[in-house]
Each structure stands twice: as C-alpha cells, then as structure tokens.
N, C-alpha and C positions, 0 to 999 in steps of 0.2 A: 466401624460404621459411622460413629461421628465426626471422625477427620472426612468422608465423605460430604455429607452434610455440610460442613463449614465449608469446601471448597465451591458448593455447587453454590452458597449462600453470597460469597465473595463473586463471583463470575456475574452474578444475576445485579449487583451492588454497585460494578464496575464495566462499564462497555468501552470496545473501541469502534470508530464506527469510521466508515470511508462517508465524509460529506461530498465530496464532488471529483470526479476522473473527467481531466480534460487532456481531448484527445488531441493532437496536431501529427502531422507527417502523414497523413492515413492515407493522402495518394502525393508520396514525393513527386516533386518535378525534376526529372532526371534526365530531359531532353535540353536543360539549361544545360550552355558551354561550361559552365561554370561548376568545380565541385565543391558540396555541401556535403561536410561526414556527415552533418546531423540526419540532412533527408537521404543518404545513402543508410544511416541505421535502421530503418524502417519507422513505425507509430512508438512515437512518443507518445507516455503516460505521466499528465502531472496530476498527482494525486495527494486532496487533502484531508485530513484523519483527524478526529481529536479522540481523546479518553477523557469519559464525564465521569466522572464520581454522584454515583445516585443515595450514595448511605449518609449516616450523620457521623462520619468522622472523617478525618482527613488523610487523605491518599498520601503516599510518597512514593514518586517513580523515580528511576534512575536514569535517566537520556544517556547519559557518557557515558555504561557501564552497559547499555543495552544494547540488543539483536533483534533488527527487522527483518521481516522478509516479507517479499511478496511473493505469492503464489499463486498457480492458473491452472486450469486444463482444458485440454484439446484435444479431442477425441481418444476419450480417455487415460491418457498421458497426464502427470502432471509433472509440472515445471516450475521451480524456485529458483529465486532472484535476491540475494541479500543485499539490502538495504542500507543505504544511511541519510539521516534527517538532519539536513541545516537549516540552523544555527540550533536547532533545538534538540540534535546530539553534545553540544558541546555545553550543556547544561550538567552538572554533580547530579543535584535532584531539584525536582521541582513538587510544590507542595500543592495539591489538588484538593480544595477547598469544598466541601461540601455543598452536594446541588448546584457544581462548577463543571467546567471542563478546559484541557489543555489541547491545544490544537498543532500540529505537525505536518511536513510537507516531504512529499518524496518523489521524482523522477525517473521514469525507465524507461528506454528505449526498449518493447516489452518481449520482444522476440529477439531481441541483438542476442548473439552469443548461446542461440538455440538453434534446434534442427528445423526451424520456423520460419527464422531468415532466409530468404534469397537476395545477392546481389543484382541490384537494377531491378527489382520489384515492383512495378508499381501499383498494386493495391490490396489491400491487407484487410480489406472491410469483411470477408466472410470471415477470416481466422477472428476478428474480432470480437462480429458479432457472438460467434461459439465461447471465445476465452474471458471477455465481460461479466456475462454474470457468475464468473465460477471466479473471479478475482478474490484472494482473501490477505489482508496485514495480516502479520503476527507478531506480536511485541512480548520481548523479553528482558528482564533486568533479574539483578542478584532474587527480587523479593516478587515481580509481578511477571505475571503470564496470562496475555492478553490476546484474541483472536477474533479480527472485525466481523461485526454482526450483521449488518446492510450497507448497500451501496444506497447512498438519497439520489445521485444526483450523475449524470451523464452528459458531456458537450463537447462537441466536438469544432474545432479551430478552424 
C-alpha cells in the first residue's frame, strides 16, 4: 500500500502537458495540378509538450532512451501513433530543475496510416473535432512514465 502512495505522490509532483496543437492540412487543396504528399496525408498535427517538475528535487528524464506516443479516439476506437521528438530525442538525459519545465515537439499526420484516412479527402474537420479532446502524450524512459494531463491550447493554420 505504500508503493501505492509514492506513485500516486510522484505523478501529482510531475505533469506532462500538451501546450499548443497546431492544426494545418484540415482542408487539403487537392484540386492543385500539382502533388503534395504532405496535403495528400491528410491534418497535420504539430504538437508542443513540456514536463514541469512541481517538487523540490530535481527530475532526470531520459529523451534518447525514451517512448512516445500519441493517442486518440473516434467513436470509441482508439488509435496509437509512436512518436519521436527532435532534437530533444537525441538528448542521454536531461535534468529538470525544480519549479522548471522542459519542453518537446512532435508531428503527425494524425489519421495517416489509419482506417481514418481516405485518399483525396478533403475535409477532416468532424473526425477532428470528435478526436481533439480525447488526444493524450505518453512518455516513457528507463525511470519515468508520464501521461499529458490537458490540452491549453488549439489553432489551427
């Protein structure tokens, strides 16, 4: 029961949180002569995250050693999307200063490579609006296990 307690202590200590989902591609132009894998992958997702350390001692994450993922659901479906954060993947560790935070960046084309996608699509704004607020990070390293707590912040391109 007290390994309970200490975990729920650490989680409450340490958040990760999505600061801002900026949307683009939400209605590709597909009538251009011209083709665009990006706007043929449908809405792009740039999405940035940090992890604050709220305790008085100092955090050690492991970037290089760690596993993202994003995840969503759609009419009751859920669908995972692994991750990776540049430049601040290719960090060993990084030391997370108390009453600090480290911030991190990730991209998905967020339906590519689901039963979500259609080719020549052009507009993804209902799946969105449904898949939005059920967005969640999940950060993993040898030592932390971490799972975004709120979205602050929505805009779309």
């Amino acid at each position: 029961m007290l390994f309970l307690f200490l975990t729920i202590e650490l989680f409450s200590q340490t958040d990760l949180v999505i600061s801002e989902i900026r949307i683009s591609n939400l209605y590709p132009n597909l009538t251009d002569s011209t083709y665009n894998e990006d706007e043929e992958a449908g809405p792009s997702l740039s999405i940035t995250c940090y992890i604050s350390n709220k305790s008085h001692d100092t955090l050690k994450i492991f970037p290089s050693e760690s596993w993202i993922l994003c995840s969503f659901k759609y009419r009751g479906i859920t669908y995972q999307k692994d991750m990776y954060a540049l430049p601040f993947g290719e960090n060993d560790s990084i030391q997370v200063t108390p009453e600090s935070k480290t911030d991190f960046f990730i991209t998905t084309n967020i339906f590519y490579g689901t039963p979500l996608w259609e080719l020549n699509k052009e507009d993804y704004s209902i799946e969105l609006l449904e898949t939005l607020p059920t967005i969640k990070i999940y950060y993993q390293d040898p030592i932390n296990k971490l799972y975004s707590s709120e979205i602050q912040k929505v805009s779309i391109e």
